[in-house]
C-alpha positions, -999 to +999 in steps of 0.1 A: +677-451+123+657-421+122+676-389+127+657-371+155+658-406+175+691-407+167+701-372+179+681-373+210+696-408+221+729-391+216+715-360+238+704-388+267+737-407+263+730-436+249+753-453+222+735-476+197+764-496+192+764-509+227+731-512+234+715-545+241+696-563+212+667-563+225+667-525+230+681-521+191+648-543+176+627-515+200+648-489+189+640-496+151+601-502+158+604-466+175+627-453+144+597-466+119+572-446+137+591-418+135+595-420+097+556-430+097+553-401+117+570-376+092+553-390+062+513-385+081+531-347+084+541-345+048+509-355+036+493-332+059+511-302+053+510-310+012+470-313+022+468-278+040+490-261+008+465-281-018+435-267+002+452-235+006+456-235-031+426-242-036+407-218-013+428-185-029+418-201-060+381-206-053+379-169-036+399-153-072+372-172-088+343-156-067+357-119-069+359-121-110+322-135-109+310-110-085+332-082-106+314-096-136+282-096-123+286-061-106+298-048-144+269-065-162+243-048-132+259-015-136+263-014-175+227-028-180+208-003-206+179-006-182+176+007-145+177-017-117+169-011-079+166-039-053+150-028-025+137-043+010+104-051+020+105-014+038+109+003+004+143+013+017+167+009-018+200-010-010+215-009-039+207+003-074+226+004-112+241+037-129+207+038-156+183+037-129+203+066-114+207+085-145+171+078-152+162+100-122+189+123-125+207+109-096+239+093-081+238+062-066+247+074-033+217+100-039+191+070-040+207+041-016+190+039+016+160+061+004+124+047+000+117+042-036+086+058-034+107+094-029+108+088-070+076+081-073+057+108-093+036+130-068+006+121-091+012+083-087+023+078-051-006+056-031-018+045-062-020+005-062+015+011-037+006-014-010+005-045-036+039-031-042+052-035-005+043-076-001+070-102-013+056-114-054+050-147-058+055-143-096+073-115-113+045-083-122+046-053-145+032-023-145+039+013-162+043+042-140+056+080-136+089+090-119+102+122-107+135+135-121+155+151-104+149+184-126+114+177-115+100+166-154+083+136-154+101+100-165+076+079-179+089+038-173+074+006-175+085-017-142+091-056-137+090-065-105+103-100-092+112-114-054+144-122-047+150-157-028+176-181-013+182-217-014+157-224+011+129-204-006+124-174+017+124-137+001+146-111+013+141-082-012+127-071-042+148-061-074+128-039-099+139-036-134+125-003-150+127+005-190+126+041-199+099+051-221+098+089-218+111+096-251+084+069-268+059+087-246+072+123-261+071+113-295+034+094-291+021+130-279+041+149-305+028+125-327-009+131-313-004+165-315+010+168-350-028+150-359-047+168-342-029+198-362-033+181-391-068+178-388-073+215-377-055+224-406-078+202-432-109+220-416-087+255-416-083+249-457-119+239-460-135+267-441-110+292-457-121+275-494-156+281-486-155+312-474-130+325-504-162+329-526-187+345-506-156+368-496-152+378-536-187+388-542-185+405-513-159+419-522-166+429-562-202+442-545-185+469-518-162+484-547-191+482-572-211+501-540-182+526-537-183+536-580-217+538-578-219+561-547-192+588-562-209+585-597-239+591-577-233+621-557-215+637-585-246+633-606-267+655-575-243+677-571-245+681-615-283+681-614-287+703-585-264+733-600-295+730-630-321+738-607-311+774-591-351+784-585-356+751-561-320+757-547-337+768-508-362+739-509-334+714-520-314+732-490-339+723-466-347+687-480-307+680-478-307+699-442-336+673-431-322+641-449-287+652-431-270+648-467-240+665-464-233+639-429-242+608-450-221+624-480-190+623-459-194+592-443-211+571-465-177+568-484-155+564-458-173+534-444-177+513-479-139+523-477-134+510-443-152+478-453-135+468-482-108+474-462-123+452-436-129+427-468-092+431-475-083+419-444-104+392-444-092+376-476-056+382-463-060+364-436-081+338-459-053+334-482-026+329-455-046+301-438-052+282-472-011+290-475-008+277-442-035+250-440-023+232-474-020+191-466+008+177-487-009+146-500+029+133-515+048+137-481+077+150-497+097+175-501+083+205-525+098+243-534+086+267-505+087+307-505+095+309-473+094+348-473+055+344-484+053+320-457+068+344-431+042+368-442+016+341-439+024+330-405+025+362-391-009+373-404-024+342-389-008+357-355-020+385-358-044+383-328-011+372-303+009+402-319-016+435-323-017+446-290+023+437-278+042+447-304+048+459-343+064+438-370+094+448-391+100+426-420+134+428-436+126+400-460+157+395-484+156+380-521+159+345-514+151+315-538+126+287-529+137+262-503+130+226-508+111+220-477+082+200-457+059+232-465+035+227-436+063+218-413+081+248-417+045+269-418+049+252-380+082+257-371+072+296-381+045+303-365+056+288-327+088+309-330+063+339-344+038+331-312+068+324-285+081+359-295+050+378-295+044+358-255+082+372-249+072+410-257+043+401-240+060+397-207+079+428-209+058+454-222+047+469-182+085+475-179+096+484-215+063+491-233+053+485-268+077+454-281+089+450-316+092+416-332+115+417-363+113+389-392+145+383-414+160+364-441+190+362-461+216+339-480+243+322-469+260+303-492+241+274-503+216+280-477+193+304-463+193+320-428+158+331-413+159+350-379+130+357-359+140+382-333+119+402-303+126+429-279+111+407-251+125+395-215+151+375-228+156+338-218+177+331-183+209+316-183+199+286-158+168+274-182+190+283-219+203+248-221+168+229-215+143+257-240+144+225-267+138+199-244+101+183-246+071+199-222+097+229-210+080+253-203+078+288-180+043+296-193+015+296-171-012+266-175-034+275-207-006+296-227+019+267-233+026+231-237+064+231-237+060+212-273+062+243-294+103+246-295+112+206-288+083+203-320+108+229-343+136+216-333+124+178-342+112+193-382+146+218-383+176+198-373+161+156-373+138+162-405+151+190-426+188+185-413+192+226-408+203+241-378+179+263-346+193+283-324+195+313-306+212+344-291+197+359-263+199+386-234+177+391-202+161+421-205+170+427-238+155+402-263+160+369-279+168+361-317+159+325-331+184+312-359+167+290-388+194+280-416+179+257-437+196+244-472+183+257-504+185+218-524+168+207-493+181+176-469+212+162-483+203+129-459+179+101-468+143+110-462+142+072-446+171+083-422 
């Protein structure tokens, strides 16, 4: 007999041994359903632990695939940013954040179109808004935080359930600001490429008219002493006509055009001088390397060049001191460092620029030396210095505190591309407000010791 029948007859008195038969046969029917009873329990309870089981099991599961998911969203090299119909961003990856110059907490539950680059913002937005019925792309400009521009192309694709319907929209933006840097650098570095063919051509052409012109104004200035010394000779023989050759001279204004006349064919082939300088640094600086490589470079004559060719930004700001040293040839990209030169020559000459109402006439001074294996250049000016908060971004790409017109930002991003990426040297500086800034070029005299290919 079952146990708990058997207990709780004993707890109501009744003895199975003296109970009648036919109470026994109902007893054991009773008895079976108990056991019955305690197996449908069993089976129950050993259902509930399976489910159990197999609901912790289930929910484990579901945690390490949304963990998964959540690492491959937020480890994704490109920027993602689901957003509602509202343009209200719900959630966003740590590249889309970094690509703005954000946290995440910065951009959840802002519209996206607070990134949006002032210049782009109503542009083609309202296609934007509406669910897609396929996925679209598009390029467009963001705002960094830094306020510089993030160029990024955007696919944009509706998000759906089971049943169809669209709840938000998840964008998926590739940077492309550094492609779009080095597509304008590149543009840039054609364009100067260009300019300096037609510099070398136009210096070439006007290098022989400059000669005779050149050979005739000392040929003038010979003649012109020879000549007056032969008067003066000729005039000492003729002591009768001496008062009417006083009066002729007086009338003709000799003795004026005596004094001056040689002082201005001086002055002009000074003038010429000049000219051919300046015509001999631009075919110095304006000479295309046909071969691409590397080739021995005096940088010292190069200095010299590049700061003749500056001459306009420098004459009225500041003097030069050259403390050129004796230095071998570098092997070198000639015209790159020609360009490298002559932006650091130009950004110090804008520097002295700024401060000469406050400190007058500037001084920009142009160095080299050895070092070892490698040479040192500094370029050095008596300007405004550079401030501390903008120091660690002067190399960065389109940087710049000029006004529109007197910069492009390119200049120092442009040397520091040629210096350190493609002549494996070093640029830096050393500066102080209100007291100047030195640029550092070390360079190594055998040239790069990395693959030209790297």
């Amino acid at each position: 007999m079952h146990a708990l029948l058997a207990r709780q007859l004993k707890r109501i008195g009744i003895a199975l041994e003296s109970a009648p038969l036919e109470w026994r046969a109902l007893l054991d029917r009773v008895s079976q359903t108990y056991a019955d009873a305690d197996q449908d329990r069993y089976r129950f309870e050993r259902s509930m632990t399976i489910s159990s089981e197999e609901m912790r099991e289930l929910a484990e599961s579901l945690a390490a695939e949304r963990d998964r998911l959540r690492a491959i969203f937020d480890s994704a090299a490109v920027g993602i940013c689901n957003a509602l119909p509202d343009c209200t961003i719900i959630d966003c990856n740590e590249a889309y954040a970094r690509m703005l110059g954000r946290t995440r907490a910065d951009i959840i539950g802002r519209s996206w179109v607070d990134f949006i680059h002032p210049d782009e913002r109503g542009k083609g937005m309202t296609t934007a808004f509406a669910y897609l019925a396929q996925p679209t792309s598009f390029e467009r400009k963001y705002i960094h935080r830094d306020g510089s521009t993030v160029w990024g192309i955007a696919t944009v694709s509706t998000m759906r359930d089971s049943t169809g319907a669209a709840f938000s929209n998840i964008a998926v933006v590739r940077d492309i600001t550094a492609q779009r840097h080095l597509e304008q650098t590149l543009s840039h570095a054609q364009k100067l490429e260009a300019v300096g063919r037609l510099a070398a051509g136009v210096a070439h052409e006007i290098n022989t008219p400059l000669q005779f012109l050149g050979d005739n104004i000392t040929f003038l200035d010979r003649s012109l002493t020879a000549l007056l010394g032969l008067y003066r000779q000729t005039r000492a023989l003729m002591p009768a006509a001496h008062a009417s050759i006083e009066r002729l001279e007086q009338a003709a204004d000799l003795e004026f055009i005596a004094g001056e006349l040689p002082r201005a064919i001086h002055e002009s082939a000074g003038g010429v001088a000049h000219v051919a300088r300046i015509v001999g640094a631009m075919k110095v600086l304006a000479h295309h390397e046909q071969s691409g490589r590397q080739t021995l470079v005096d940088v010292n004559t190069t200095l010299r060049s590049v700061v003749t060719i500056a001459h306009s930004e420098i004459k009225y700001v500041a003097d030069v001191r050259f403390e050129l040293g004796d230095i071998p040839p570098v092997l070198a990209y000639a015209d790159d460092l020609s360009q490298v030169f002559l932006n650091l020559v130009v950004n110090a000459a804008h520097a002295t620029a700024d401060s000469v109402r406050t400190k007058g006439r500037g001084e920009i001074r142009v160095s080299t030396r050895r070092d070892g294996a490698n040479i040192v250049i500094e370029i050095a000016d008596t300007g405004c210095g550079i401030p501390e908060n903008i120091r660690a971004r002067v190399f960065d790409p389109f940087f710049t505190t000029k006004e529109v017109g007197r910069g492009t930002g390119q200049g120092l991003s442009i040397a520091r591309a040629i210096i350190v990426d493609k002549h494996h040297g070093t640029l830096s500086f050393d500066t102080q407000v209100g007291v100047g800034t030195v640029f550092f070029v070390q360079l190594a005299v055998a040239g790069s010791t990395r693959s030209e290919a790297a």
